[in-house]
TIMARTI-137662 format. One record per residue (C-alpha): residue in three letters; x, y, z. Coordinates in steps of 0.02 Angstrom, whole numbers, padded with zeros to 5 digits, always signed. Each point is the difference from the previous one (the first is absolute). Last residue first. Layout:
BEGIN
AlaXYZ;...
This chain:
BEGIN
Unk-00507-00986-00116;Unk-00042-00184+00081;Unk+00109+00010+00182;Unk+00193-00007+00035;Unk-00011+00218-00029;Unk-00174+00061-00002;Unk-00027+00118-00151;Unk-00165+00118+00031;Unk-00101-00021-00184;Unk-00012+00131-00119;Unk-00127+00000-00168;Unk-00121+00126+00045;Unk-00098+00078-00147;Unk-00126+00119+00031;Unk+00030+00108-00116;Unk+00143-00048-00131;Unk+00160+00111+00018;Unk+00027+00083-00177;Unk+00147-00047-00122;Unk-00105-00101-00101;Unk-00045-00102+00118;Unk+00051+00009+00199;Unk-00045-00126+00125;Unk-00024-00154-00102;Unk-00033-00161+00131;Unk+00108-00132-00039;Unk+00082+00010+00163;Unk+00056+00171-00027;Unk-00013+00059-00195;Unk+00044+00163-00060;Unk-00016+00078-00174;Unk+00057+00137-00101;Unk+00166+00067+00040;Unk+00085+00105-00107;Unk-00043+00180+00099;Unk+00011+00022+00192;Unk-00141+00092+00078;Unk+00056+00197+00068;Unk-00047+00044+00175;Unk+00186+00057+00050;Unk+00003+00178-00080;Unk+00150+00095+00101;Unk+00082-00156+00048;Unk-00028-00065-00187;Unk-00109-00110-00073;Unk+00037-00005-00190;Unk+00000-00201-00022;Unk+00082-00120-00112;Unk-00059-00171-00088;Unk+00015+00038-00184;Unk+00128-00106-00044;Unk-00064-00152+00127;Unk-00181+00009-00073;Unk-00069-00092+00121;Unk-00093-00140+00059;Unk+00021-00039+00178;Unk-00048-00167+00098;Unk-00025-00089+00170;Unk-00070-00166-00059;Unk+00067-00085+00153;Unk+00136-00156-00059;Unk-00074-00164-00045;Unk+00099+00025-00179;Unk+00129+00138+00004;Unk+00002+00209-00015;Unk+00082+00024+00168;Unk+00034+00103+00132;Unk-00164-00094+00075;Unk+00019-00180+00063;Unk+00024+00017+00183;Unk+00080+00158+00086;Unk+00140-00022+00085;Unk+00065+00179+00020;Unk+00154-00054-00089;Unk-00079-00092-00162;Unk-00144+00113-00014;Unk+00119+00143+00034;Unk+00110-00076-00159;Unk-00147-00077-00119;Unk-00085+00172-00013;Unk+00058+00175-00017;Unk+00198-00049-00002;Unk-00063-00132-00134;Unk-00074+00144-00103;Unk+00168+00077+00004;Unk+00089-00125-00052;Unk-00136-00027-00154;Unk+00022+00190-00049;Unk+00172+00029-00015;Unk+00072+00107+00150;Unk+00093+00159-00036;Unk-00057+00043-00132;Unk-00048+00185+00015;Unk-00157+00005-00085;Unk-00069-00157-00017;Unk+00083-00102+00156;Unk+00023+00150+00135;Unk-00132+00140-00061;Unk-00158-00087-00053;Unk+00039-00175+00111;Unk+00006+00080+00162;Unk-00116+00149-00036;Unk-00125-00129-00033;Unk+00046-00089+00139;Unk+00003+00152+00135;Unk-00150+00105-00086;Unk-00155+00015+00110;Unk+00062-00034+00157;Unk+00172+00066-00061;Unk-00078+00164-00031;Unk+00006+00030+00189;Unk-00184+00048+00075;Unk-00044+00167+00051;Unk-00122+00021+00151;Unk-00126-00147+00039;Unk-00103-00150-00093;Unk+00124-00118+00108;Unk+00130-00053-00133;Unk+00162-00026+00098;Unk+00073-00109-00122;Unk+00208-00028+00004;Unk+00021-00039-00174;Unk+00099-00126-00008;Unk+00160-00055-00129;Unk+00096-00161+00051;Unk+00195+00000-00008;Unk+00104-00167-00022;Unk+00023+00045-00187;Unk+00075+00178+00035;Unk-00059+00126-00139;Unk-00108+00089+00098;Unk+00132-00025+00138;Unk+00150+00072-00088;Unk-00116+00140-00089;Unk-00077+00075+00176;Unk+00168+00148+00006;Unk-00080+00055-00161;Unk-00161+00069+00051;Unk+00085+00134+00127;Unk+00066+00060-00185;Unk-00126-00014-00087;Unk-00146+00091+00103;Unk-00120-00123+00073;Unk-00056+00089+00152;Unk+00011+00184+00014;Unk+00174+00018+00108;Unk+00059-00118+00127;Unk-00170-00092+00017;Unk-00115-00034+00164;Unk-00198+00001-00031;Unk-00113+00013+00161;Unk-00135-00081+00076;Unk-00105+00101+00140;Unk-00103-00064+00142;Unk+00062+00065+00165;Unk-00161+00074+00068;Unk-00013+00108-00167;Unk+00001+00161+00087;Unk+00172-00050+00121;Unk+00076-00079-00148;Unk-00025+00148-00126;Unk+00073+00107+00164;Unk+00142-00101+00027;Unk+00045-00010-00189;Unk-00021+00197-00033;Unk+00107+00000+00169;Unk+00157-00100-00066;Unk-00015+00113-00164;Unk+00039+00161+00082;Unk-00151+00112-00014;Unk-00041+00145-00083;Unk-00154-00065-00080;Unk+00044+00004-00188;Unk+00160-00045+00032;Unk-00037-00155+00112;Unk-00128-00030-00140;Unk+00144-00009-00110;Unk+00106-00089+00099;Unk-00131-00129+00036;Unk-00009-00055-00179;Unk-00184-00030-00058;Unk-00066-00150-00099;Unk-00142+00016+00165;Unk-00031+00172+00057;Unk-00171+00027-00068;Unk-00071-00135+00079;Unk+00035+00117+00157;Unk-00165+00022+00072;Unk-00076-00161-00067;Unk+00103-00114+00135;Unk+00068-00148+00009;Unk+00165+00047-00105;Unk+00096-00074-00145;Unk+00172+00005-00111;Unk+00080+00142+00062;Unk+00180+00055-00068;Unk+00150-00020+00094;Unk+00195+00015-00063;Unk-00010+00201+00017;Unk+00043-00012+00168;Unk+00158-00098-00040;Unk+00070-00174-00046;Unk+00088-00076+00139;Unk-00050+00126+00140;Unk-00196+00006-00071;Unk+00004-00174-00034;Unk+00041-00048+00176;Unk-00041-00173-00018;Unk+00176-00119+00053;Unk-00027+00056+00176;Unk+00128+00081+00092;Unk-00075+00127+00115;Unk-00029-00083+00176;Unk+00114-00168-00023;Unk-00075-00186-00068;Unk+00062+00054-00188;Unk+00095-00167-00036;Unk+00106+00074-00053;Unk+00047+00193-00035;Unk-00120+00117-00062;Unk+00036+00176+00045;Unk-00120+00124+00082;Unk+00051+00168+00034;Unk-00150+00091-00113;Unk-00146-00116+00027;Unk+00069-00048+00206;Unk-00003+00211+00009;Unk-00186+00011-00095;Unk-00059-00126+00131;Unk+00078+00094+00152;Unk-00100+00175-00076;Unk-00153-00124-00023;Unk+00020-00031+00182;Unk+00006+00159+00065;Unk-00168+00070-00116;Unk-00089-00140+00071;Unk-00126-00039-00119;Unk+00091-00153-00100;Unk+00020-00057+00175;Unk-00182-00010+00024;Unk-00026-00080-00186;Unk+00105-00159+00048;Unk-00081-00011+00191;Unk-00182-00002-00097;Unk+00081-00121-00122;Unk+00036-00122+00136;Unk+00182-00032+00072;Unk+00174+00031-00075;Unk-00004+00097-00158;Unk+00092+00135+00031;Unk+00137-00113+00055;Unk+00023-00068-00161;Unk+00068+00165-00092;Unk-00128+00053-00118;Unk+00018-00058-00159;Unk-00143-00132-00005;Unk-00111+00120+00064;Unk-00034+00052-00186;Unk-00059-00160-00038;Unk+00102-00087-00149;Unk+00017+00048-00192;Unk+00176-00029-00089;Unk+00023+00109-00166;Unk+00153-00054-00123;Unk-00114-00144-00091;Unk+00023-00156-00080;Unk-00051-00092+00165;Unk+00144-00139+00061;Unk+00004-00167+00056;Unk+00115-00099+00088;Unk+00087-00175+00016;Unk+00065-00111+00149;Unk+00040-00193+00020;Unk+00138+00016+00118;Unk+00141-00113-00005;Unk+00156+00121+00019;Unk+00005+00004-00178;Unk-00173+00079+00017;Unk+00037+00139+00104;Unk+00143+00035-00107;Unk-00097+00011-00134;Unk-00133+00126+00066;Unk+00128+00117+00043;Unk+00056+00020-00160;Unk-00145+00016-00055;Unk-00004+00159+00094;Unk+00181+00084-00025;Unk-00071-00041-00182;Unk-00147+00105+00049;Unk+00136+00145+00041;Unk+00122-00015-00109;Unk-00113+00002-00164;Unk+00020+00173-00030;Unk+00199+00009+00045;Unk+00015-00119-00127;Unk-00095+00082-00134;Unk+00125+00150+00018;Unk-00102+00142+00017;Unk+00031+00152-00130;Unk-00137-00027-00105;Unk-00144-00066+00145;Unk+00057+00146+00097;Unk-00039+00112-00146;Unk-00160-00060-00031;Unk-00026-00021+00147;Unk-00020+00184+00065;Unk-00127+00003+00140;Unk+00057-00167+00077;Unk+00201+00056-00020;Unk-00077+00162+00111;Unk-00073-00109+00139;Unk+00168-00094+00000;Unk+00103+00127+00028;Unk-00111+00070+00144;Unk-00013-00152+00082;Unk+00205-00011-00003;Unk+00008+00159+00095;Unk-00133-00043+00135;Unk+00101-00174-00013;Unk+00155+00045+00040;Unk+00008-00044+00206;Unk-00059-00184-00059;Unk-00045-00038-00197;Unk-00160-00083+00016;Unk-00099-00029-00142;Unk-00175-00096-00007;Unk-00009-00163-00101;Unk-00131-00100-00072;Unk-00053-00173+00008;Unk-00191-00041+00030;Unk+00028-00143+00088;Unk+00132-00112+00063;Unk-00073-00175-00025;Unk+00064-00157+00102;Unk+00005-00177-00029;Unk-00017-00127+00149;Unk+00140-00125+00062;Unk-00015+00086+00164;Unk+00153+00084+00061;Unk+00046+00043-00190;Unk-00154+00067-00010;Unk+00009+00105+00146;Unk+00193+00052-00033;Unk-00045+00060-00177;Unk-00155+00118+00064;Unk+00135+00070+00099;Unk+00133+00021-00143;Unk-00101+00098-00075;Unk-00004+00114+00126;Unk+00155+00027+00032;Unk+00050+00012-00181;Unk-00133+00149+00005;Unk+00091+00095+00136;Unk+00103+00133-00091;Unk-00108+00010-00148;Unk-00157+00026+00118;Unk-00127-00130-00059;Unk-00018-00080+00194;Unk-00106-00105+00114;Unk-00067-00054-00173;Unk-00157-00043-00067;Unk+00019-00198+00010;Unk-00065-00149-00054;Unk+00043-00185+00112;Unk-00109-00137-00124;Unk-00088-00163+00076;Unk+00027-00163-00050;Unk-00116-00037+00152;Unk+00117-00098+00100;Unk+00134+00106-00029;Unk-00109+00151+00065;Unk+00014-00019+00176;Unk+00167+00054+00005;Unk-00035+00161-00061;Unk-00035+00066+00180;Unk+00174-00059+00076;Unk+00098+00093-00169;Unk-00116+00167+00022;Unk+00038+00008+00178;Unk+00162-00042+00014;Unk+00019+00147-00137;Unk-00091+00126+00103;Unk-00159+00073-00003;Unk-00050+00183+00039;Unk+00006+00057-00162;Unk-00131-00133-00048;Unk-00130+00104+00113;Unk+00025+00148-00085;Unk+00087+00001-00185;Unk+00156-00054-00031;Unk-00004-00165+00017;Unk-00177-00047-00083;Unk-00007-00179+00004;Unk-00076-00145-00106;Unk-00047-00165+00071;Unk-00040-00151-00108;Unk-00113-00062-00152;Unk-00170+00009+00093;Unk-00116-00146-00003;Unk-00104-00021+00172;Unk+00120-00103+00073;Unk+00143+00143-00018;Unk-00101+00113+00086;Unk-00028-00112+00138;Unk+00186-00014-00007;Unk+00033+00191+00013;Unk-00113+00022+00125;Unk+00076-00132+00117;Unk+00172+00074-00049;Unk-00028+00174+00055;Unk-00112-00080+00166;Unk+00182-00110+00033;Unk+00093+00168-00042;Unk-00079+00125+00130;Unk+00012-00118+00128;Unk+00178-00036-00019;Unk+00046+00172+00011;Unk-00019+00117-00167;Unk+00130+00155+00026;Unk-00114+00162+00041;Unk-00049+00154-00098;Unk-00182+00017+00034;Unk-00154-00013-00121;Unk-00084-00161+00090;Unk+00133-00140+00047;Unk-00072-00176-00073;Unk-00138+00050-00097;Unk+00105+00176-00066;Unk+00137-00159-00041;Unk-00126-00093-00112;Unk-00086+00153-00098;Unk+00188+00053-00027;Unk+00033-00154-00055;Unk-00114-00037-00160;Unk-00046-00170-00022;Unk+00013+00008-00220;Unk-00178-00052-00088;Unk-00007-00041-00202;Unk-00140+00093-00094;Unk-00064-00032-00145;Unk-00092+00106-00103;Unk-00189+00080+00018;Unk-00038-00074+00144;Unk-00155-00061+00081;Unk-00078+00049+00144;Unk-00001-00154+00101;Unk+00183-00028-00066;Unk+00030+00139+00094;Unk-00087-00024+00157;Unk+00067-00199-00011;Unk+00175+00076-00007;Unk-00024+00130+00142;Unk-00051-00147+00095;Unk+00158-00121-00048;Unk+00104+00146+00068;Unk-00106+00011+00163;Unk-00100+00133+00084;Unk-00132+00065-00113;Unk-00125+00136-00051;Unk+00118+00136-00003;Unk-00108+00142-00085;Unk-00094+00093+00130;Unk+00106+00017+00157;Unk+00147+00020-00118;Unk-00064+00143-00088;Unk+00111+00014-00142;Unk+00132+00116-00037;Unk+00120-00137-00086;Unk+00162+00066+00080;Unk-00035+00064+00159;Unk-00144-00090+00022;Unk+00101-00166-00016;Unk+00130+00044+00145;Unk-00149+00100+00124;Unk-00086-00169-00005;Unk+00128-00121+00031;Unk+00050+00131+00156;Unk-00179-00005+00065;Unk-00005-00210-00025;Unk+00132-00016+00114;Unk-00044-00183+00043;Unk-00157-00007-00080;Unk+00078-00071-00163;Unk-00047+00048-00202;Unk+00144-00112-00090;Unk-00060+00074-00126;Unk-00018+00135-00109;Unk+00185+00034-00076;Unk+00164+00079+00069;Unk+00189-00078+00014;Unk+00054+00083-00172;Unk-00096-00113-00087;Unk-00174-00088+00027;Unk-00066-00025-00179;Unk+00078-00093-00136;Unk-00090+00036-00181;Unk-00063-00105-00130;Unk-00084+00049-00168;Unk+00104+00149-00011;Unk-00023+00060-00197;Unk+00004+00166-00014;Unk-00221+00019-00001;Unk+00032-00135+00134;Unk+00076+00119+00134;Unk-00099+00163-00052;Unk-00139-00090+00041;Unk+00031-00002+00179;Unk-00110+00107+00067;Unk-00164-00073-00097;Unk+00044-00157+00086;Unk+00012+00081+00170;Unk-00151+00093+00013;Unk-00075-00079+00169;Unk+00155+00045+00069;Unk+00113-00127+00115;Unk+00096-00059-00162;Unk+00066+00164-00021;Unk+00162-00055+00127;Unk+00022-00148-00097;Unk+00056+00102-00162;Unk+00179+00047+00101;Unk+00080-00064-00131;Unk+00196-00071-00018;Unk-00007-00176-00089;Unk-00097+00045-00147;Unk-00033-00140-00111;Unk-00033+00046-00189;Unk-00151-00116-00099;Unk+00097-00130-00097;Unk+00036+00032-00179;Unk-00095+00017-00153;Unk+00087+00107-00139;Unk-00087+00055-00171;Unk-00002-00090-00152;Unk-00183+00024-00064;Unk-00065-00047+00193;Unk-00154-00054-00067;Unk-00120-00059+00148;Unk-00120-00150+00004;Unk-00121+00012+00109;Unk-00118-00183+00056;Unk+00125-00095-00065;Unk+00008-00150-00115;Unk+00180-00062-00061;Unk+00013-00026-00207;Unk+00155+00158-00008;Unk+00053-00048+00182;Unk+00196-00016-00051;Unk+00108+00002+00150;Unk-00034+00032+00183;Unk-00140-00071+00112;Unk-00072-00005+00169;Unk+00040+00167+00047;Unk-00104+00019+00195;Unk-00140+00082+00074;Unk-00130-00096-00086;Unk+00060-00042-00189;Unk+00132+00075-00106;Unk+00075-00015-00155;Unk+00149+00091-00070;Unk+00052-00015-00172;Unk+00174+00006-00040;Unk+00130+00094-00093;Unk+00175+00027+00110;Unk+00107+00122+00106;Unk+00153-00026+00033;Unk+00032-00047+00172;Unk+00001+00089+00154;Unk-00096-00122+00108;Unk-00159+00121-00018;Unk-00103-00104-00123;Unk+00031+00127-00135;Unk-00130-00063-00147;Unk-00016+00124-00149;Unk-00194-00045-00022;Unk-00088-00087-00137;Unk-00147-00046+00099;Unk-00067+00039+00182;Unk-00135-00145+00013;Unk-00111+00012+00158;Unk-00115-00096+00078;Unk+00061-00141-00078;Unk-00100-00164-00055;
């Protein structure tokens, strides 16, 4: 007898094949049966009336793990299942919640309250990777999550918040923690290159640390130490060079570019500001080639990486509008030390004048180790105006957040630089920001993300940072639906089973995650049914809280976690995924 019977359904298993009529039976956690169940027994039997079931979505970019420390976690992250993530990987961009070490435990501290406000003191309630594990699974979880070792956390252990090279020391306790981490079940080591501590790494580095994974099967994933046009090659070809070294794959993240046009580029920003607010004439009288030159510049890239023997892919978010801390685009050596030193320079009227010069003279050349050339300075490479605010800690200035910091600069009579001192300053360094060229999404800044939306080597992620705080990105409500609304049925530019395999079988396959991705026999009964015509979504950047429509149900492990389009209470169908172990 089945559980559950799903019948007459519009079968695409997620290989990228046709789809086909079946029945789908399952029992436990798992799908024990497809085919023809018309005389089968089940406990629920559910008429599909033609519409698709596929595998749940697998989002290999999230930063969903760092919720998992609040006691409200589940009811967080429903906008994750209600568009159809059933599995996500946790742990990127070199930050998550554990390792948790002694050694250095201040600056550990002062790098996760930065971006996840929480009271560390309070809330950590484990040291390990395989203890943060057991503390979630404790909890329960409403989707699966699969664990990343993230670096930073490992090289702030190692050498505390300061810029220095990592000596022998330093890299036997980075690897020691990374293998114990390993043992417990994570997938591999992810790195956050441009961002403090990862900035501070080197290539040796990276390529002597990652050869501990091999034994593990592990996965090398990358945020950048560069998406600067000029530099972004670079950079790819980094991650490259430390799978290559190792025999592992590697995953650049989160692709996107940022121009940089040398001694012309204050001109050439303005040109391309006003192309973004006019695209419908830009888009007219722009030859498609010149459009697609720069992803394609990416891909590219890629290939040649992987002739060369490196087993390397990417992943992209369908949006225009990045989202990072807003410290994140200081230059590094502001934030060297503690966060009380951080906020005391931020106060000395001298120094912010030498910050505001290494903003405004900066240029980023590789590998970005000097003063003022780091591959972040948004507000060089893409203007003041670039920089909206996502979330603050405090009450007082709720009001500013989905704000641009021009305007309030404006409004206050200040230059920009100090609107973002002082807002730092008052809100103890806790403050997420938005960066876009122009207001996100508009066509024409849209269209340069075609080659890799339609790439078939390309993953699409969400990048979740849903903490119950400040404005969220549409995407974490919207990124599949959005995904399969606008690209396959509205533009086509994908057809719909590819692009379901893209959202399930291929990270499964290249994360190495065991039996899900697909709609198969013995495999986890990790399921959508949709309406795939009417699967869309109307979140916006300006209105991001908007439920996808077309999908009705959910099912993670068996376990239904959205019915009839609406999440069901209670419900928690996740598991934590331990690579070599019983997912």
């Amino acid at each position: 007898m089945f559980d559950t019977i799903i019948e007459d359904a519009s079968v695409i298993d997620g290989s990228g094949k046709e789809p086909y009529k079946a029945d789908v039976g399952i029992k436990g956690t798992h799908i024990e049966k497809l085919g023809d169940l018309e005389g089968s027994e089940a406990a629920r039997r559910i008429d599909a009336g033609g519409r698709v079931v596929c595998p749940g979505f697998i989002d290999v970019h999230s930063h969903a793990d760092l919720t998992m420390f609040k006691d409200d976690a589940a009811a967080l992250l429903q906008p994750l299942v209600r568009q159809g993530i059933t599995t996500f990987v946790g742990g990127n961009c070199g930050m998550s919640l554990a390792p948790i070490t002694d050694e250095h435990r201040d600056g550990l501290q002062t790098y996760l309250e930065i971006f996840t406000q929480m009271d560390f003191d309070t809330d950590i309630k484990w040291k390990s990777m395989g203890e943060f594990l057991d503390h979630v699974e404790g909890k329960g979880l409403l989707l699966n999550m699969a664990p990343l070792v993230p670096h930073g956390m490992l090289r702030i252990s190692a050498l505390g918040l300061e810029d220095k090279p990592a000596n022998t020391g330093a890299m036997e306790m980075m690897k020691w923690l990374l293998e114990e981490s390993m043992e417990a079940g994570a997938f591999g080591l992810s790195t956050g290159l441009q961002y403090f501590p990862g900035l501070f790494s080197d290539t040796a580095e990276l390529v002597e640390l990652a050869g501990s994974l091999p034994q593990y099967g592990g996965i090398f994933t990358s945020h950048l130490r560069s998406y600067t046009s000029s530099t972004l090659g670079n950079a790819i070809d980094e991650i490259g060079e430390v799978a290559r070294a190792n025999g592992i794959r590697g995953q650049v993240s989160h692709i996107f570019s940022v121009p940089w046009t040398g001694p012309v580029h204050p001109l050439a920003l303005r040109g391309l500001k006003w192309m973004c607010r006019h695209p419908d004439f830009t888009l007219k009288v722009t030859p498609g080639f010149l459009l697609d030159m720069s992803m394609n510049v990416v891909l590219k890239r890629l290939e040649k990486n992987r002739q060369q023997g490196a087993d390397i892919a990417m992943d992209i978010m369908p949006t225009t509008a990045g989202f990072t801390h807003l410290l994140a685009f200081f230059p590094p050596w502001v934030l060297t030390g503690d966060r009380q030193k951080v906020l005391e320079r931020l106060c000395d009227l001298e120094l912010r004048k030498e910050m505001l010069r290494d903003i405004e003279k900066g240029k980023p050349t590789w590998p970005h180790r000097g003063k003022n050339d780091w591959s972040l300075n948004i507000m060089r490479q893409m203007g003041w105006d670039a920089v909206t605010i996502m979330a603050v800690h405090s009450e007082r200035n709720k009001h500013l957040e989905g704000r641009l910091f021009t305007d309030i600069a404006e409004e206050q009579g200040k230059h920009p630089f100090d609107v973002m001192c002082d807002l730092l300053i008052e809100e103890d360094g806790q403050v997420l920001v938005f960066e876009s060229m122009s207001e996100p999404d508009d066509a024409f800044t849209e269209r340069y993300t075609f080659p890799a939306l339609q790439d078939p080597r390309t993953m699409i992620t969400t990048d979740t940072i849903l903490m119950g705080m400040g404005k969220p990105s549409y995407l974490f409500y919207g990124c599949y639906p959005k995904f399969i609304g606008r690209y396959v049925n509205e533009k086509k530019m994908v057809e719909l089973p590819e692009a379901v395999r893209r959202l399930t079988s291929m990270p499964a396959e290249f994360f190495g995650i065991d039996k899900r991705g697909l709609l198969k026999e013995g495999y986890y009964a990790d399921l959508l049914l949709m309406d795939a015509d009417g699967f869309k979504t109307e979140a916006v950047f300006r209105d991001p809280e908007r439920y996808p429509t077309g999908l009705d149900t959910v099912l993670i492990n068996g376990t239904t976690v959205v019915e009839n389009g609406e999440s069901v209470p209670g419900a928690l169908g996740g598991k934590v995924l331990r690579k070599n172990t019983t997912q």
